[in-house]
FITOR-361709 format. One line per field, with one value per residue: residue in three letters; x, y, z of N, C-alpha, C in turn. Coordinates in nm, 3 decimals, decimal comma, m for minus. Example, Ala and Ser with C-alpha at 12.3 -4.5 7.8 and 13.67 -1.06 7.14 Angstrom:
REM residues 2
type [ALA:SER] .
n.east [1,319:1,285] .
n.north [m0,569:m0,225] .
n.up [0,780:0,708] .
ca.east [1,230:1,367] .
ca.north [m0,450:m0,106] .
ca.up [0,780:0,714] .
c.east [1,320:1,290] .
c.north [m0,330:0,003] .
c.up [0,780:0,787] .
This chain:
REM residues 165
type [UNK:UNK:UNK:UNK:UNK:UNK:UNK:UNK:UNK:UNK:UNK:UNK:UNK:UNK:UNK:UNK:UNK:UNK:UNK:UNK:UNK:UNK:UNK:UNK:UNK:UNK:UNK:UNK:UNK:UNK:UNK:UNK:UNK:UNK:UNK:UNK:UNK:UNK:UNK:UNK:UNK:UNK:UNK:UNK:UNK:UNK:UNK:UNK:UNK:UNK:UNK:UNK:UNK:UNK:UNK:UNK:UNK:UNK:UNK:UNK:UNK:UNK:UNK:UNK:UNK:UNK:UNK:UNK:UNK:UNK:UNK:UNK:UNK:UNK:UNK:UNK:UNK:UNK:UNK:UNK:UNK:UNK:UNK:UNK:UNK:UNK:UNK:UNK:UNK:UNK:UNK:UNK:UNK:UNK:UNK:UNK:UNK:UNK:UNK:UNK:UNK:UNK:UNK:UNK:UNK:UNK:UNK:UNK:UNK:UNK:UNK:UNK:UNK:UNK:UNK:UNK:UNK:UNK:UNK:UNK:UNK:UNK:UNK:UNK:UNK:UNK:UNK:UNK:UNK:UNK:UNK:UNK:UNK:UNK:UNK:UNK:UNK:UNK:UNK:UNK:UNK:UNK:UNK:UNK:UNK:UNK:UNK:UNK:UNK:UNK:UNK:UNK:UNK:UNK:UNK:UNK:UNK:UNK:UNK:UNK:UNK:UNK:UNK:UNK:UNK] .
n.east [4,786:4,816:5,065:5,094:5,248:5,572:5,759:5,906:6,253:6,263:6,082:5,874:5,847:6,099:6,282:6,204:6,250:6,139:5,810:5,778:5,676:5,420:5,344:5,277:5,041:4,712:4,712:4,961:5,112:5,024:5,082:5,372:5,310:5,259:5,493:5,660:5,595:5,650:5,899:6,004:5,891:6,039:6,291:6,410:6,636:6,562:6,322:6,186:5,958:5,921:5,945:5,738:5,606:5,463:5,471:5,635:5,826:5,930:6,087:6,169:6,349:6,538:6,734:6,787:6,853:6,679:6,443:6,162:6,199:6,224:6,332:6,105:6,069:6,040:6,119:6,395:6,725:7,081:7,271:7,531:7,792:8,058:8,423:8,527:8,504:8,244:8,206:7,936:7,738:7,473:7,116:6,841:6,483:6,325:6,473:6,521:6,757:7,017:7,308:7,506:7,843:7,873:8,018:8,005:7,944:8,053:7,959:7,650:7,455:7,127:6,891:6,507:6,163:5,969:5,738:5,563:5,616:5,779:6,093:6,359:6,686:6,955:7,210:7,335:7,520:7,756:7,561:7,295:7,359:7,424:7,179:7,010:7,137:7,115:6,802:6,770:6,840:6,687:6,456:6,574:6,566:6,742:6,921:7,119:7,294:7,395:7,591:7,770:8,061:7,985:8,115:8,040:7,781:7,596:7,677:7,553:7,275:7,218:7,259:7,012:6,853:6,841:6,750:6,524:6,411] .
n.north [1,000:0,780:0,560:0,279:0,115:0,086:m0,216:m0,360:m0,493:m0,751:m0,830:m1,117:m1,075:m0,981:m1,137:m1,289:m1,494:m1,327:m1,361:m1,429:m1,142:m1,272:m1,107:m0,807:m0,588:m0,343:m0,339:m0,406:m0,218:m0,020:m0,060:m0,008:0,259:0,365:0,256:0,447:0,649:0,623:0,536:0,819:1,005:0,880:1,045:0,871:0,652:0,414:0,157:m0,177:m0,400:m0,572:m0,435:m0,299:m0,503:m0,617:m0,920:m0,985:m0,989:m0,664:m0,333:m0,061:0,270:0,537:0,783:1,043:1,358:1,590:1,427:1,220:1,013:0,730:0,444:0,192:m0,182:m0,546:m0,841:m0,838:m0,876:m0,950:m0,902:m0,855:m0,750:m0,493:m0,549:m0,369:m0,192:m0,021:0,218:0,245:0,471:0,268:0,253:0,146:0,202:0,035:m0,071:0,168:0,461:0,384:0,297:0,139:0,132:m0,022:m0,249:m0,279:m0,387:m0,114:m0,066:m0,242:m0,495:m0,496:m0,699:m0,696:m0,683:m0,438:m0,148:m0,172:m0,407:m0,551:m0,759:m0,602:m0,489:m0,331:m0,084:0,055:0,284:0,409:0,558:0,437:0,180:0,063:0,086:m0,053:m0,276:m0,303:m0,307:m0,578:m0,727:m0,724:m0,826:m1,075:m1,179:m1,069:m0,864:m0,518:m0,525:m0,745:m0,787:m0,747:m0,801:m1,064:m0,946:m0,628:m0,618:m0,752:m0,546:m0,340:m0,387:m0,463:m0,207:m0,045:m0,174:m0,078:0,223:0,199:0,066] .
n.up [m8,114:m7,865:m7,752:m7,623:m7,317:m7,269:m7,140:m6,915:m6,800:m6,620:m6,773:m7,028:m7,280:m7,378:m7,345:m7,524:m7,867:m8,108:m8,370:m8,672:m8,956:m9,139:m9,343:m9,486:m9,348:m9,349:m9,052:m8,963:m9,026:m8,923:m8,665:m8,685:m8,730:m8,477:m8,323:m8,437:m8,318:m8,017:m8,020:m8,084:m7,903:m7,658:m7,623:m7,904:m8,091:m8,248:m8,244:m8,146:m8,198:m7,992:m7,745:m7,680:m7,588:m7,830:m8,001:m8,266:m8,512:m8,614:m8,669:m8,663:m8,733:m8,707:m8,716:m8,798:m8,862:m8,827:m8,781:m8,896:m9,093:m9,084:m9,122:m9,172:m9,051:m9,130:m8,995:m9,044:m9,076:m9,059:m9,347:m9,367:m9,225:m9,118:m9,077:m8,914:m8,576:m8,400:m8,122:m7,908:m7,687:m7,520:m7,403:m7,278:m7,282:m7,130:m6,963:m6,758:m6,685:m6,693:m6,871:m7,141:m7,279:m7,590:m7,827:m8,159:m8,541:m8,743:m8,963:m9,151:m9,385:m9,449:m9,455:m9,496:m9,474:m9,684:m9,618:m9,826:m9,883:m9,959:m10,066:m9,853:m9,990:m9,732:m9,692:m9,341:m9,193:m8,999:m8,641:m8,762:m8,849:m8,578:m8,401:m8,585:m8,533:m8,260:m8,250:m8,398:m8,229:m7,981:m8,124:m8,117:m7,865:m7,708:m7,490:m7,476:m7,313:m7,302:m7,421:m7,323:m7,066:m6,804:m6,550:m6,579:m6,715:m6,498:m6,328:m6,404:m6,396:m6,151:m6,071:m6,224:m6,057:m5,828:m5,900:m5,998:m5,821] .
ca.east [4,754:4,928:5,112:5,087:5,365:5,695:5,715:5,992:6,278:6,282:5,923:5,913:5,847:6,209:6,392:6,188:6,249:6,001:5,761:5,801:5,568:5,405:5,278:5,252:4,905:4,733:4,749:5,130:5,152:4,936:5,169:5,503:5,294:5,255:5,585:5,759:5,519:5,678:6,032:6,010:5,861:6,134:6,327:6,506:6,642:6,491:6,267:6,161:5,817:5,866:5,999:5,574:5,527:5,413:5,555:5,585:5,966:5,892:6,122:6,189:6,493:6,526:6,856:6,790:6,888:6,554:6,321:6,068:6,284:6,231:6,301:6,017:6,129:5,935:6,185:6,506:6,819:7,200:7,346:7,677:7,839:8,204:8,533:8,583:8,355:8,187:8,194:7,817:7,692:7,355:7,081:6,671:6,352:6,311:6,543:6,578:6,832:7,146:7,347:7,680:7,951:7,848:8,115:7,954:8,029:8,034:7,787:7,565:7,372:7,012:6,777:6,432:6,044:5,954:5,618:5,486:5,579:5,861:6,217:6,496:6,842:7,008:7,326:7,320:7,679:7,763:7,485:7,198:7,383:7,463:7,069:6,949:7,157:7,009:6,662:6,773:6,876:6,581:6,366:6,633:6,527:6,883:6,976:7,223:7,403:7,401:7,708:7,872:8,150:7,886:8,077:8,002:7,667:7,551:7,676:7,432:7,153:7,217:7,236:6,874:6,774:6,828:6,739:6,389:6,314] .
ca.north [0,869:0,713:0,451:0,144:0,144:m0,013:m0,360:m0,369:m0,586:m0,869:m0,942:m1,236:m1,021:m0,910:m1,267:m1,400:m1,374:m1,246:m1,425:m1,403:m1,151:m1,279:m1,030:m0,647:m0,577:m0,231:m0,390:m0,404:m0,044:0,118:m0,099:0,060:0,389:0,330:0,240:0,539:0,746:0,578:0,595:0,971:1,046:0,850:1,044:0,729:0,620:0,319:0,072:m0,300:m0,441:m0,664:m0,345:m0,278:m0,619:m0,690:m1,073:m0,971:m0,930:m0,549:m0,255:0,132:0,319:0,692:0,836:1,120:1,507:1,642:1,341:1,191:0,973:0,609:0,314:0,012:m0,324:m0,635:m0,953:m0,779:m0,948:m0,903:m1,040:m0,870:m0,684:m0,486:m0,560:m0,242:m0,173:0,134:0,232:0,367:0,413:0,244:0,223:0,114:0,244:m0,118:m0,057:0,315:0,486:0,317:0,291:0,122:0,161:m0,167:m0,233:m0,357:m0,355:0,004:m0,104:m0,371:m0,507:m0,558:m0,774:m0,715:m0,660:m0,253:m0,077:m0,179:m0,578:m0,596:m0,764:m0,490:m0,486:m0,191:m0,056:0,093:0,298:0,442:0,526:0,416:0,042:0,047:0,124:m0,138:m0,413:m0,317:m0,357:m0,727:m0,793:m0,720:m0,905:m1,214:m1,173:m1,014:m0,687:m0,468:m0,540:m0,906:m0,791:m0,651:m0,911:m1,109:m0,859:m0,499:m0,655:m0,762:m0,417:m0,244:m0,429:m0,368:m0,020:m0,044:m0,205:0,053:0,313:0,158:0,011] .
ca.up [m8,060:m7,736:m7,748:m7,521:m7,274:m7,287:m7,104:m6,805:m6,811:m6,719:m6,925:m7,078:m7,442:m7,388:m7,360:m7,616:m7,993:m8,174:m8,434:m8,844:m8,983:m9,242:m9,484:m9,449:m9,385:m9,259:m8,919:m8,933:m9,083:m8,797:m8,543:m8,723:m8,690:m8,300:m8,256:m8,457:m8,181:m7,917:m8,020:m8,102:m7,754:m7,587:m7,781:m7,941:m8,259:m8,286:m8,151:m8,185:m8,137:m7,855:m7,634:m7,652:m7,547:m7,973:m8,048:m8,397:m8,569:m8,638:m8,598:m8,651:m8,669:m8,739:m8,683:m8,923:m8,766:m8,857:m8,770:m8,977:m9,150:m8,992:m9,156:m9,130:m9,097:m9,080:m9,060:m9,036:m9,073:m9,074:m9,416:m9,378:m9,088:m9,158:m8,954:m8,828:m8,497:m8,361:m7,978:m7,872:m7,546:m7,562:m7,369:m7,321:m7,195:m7,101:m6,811:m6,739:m6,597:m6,715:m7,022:m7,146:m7,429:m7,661:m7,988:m8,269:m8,623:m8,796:m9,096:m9,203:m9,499:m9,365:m9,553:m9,452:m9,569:m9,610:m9,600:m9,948:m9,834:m10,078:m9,954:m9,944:m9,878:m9,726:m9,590:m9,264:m9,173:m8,786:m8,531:m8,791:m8,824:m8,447:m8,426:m8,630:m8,442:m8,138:m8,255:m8,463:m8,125:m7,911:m8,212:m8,100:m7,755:m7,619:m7,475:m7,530:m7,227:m7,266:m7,489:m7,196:m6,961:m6,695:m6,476:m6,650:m6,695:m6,371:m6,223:m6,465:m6,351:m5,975:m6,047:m6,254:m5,973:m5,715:m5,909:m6,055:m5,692] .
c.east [4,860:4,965:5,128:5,250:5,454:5,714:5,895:6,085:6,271:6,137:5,984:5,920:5,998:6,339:6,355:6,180:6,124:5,892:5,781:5,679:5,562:5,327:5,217:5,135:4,836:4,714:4,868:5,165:5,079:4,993:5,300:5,409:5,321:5,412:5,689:5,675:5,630:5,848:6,085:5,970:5,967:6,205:6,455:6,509:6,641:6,463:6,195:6,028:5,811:5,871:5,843:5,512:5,433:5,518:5,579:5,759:5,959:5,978:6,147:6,303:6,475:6,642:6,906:6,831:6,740:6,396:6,224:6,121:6,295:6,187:6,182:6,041:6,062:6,050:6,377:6,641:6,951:7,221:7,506:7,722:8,013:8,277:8,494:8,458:8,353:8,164:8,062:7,781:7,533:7,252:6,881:6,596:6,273:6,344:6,592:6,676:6,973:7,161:7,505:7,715:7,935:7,956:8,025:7,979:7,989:7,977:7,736:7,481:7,208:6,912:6,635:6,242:6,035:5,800:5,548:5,540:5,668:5,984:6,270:6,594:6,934:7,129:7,312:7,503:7,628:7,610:7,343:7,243:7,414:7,272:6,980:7,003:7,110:6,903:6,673:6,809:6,794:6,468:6,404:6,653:6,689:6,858:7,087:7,336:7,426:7,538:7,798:7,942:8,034:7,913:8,036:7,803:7,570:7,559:7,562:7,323:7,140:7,196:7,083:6,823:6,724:6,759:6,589:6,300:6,294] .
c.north [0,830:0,609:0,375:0,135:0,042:m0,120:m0,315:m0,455:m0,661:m0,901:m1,011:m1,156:m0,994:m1,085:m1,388:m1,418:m1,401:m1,356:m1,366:m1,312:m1,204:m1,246:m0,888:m0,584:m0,434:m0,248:m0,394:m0,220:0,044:0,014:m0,041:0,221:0,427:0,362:0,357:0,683:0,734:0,615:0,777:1,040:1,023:0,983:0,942:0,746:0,545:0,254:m0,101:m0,311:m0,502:m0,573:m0,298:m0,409:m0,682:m0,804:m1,047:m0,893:m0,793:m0,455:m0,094:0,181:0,404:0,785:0,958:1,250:1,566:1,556:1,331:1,082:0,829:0,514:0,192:m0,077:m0,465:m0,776:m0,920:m0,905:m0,869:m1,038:m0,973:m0,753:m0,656:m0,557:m0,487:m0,204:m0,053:0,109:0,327:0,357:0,425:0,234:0,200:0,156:0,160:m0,158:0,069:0,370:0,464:0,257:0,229:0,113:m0,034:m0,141:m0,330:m0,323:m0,203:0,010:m0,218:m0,344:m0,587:m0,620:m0,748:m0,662:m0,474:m0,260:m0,125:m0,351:m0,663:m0,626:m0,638:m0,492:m0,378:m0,161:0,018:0,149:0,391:0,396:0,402:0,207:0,036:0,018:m0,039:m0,290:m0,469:m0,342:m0,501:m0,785:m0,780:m0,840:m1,063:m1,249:m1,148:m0,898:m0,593:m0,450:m0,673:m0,932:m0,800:m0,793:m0,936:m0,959:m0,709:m0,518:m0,694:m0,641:m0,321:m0,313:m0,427:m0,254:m0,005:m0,057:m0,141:0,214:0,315:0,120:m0,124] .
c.up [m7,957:m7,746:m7,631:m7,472:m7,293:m7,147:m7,021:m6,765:m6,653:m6,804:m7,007:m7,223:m7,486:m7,400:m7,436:m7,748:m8,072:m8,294:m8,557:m8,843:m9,095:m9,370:m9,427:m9,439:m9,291:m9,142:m8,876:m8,955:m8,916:m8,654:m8,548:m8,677:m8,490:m8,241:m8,307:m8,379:m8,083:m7,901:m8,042:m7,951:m7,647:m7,541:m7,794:m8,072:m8,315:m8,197:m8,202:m8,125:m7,997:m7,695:m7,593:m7,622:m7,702:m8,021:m8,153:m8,450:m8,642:m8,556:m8,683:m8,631:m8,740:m8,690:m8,732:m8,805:m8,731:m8,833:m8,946:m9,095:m9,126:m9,131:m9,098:m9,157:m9,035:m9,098:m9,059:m9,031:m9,141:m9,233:m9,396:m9,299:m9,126:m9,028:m8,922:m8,737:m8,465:m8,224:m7,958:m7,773:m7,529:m7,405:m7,396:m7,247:m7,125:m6,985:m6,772:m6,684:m6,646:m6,866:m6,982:m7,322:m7,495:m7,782:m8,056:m8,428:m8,694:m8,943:m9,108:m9,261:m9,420:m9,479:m9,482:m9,564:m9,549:m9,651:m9,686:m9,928:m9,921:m10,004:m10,016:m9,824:m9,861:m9,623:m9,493:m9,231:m8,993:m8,707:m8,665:m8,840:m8,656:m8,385:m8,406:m8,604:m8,340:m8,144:m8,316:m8,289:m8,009:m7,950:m8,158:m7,979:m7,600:m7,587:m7,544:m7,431:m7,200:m7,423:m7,448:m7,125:m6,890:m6,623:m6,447:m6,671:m6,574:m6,282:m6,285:m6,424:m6,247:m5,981:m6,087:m6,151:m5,900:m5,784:m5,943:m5,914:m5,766] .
């Protein structure tokens, strides 16, 4: 199955956060299927709904060696984020081309709904919490360079620019 393409920043889906779902239904399951298409094609290691232009707090992360391995998360949330941060150099299919080194913290406790519609809370350690910030943070209608200084940020988006046309 093909997945519906990824949405171009600036779209409005991208600076706006996302809507609650509310209740796991096989309409949500065959939208997590979609989107762990989409991120595997990239090839990515996770992806958020709204990056398909879906309003819908829904994301995917799969960080595994071997694939097949993707967390589903409907609702996602940080309850607890370590000191100690992790240096990754991130980027999106959202804006091609260009990537930068983001710090964020090197685990977190994620609260969210899974597949069967039940809450669960789960630790996330290196890339696969680095991951799952980036997609809570797509859901909360940010980037991942809207981490970055204005002026580290603004030069990455000139460069998109030129390089996207």
């Amino acid at each position: 199955m093909a997945h519906r393409p990824f949405v171009m920043w600036p779209h409005r889906s991208l600076r706006t956060p996302a809507a609650p779902v509310e209740a796991i239904t096989d309409d949500i399951r065959a939208i997590w299927t979609e989107m762990v298409e989409a991120m595997d094609a990239m090839p990515g290691v996770g992806l958020a709904a709204v990056q398909l232009g879906i309003d819908l707090r829904l994301a995917v992360v799969d960080c595994s060696d071997e694939r097949g391995k993707a967390v589903k998360m409907a609702n996602p949330e940080v309850l607890h984020a370590s000191v100690q941060p992790r240096d990754h150099e991130e980027a999106s299919p959202n804006l091609p081309g260009v990537s930068a080194k983001v710090t964020r913290p090197r685990a977190v406790t994620v609260r969210f709904l899974n597949e069967r519609g039940e809450t669960e809370d789960r630790d996330f350690v290196g890339l696969w919490a680095t991951s799952v910030q980036h997609q809570i943070d797509h859901l909360n209608g940010k980037m991942y360079f809207d981490n970055l200084s204005k002026v580290k940020r603004d030069m990455l988006i000139r460069k998109a620019k030129k390089l996207n046309g």
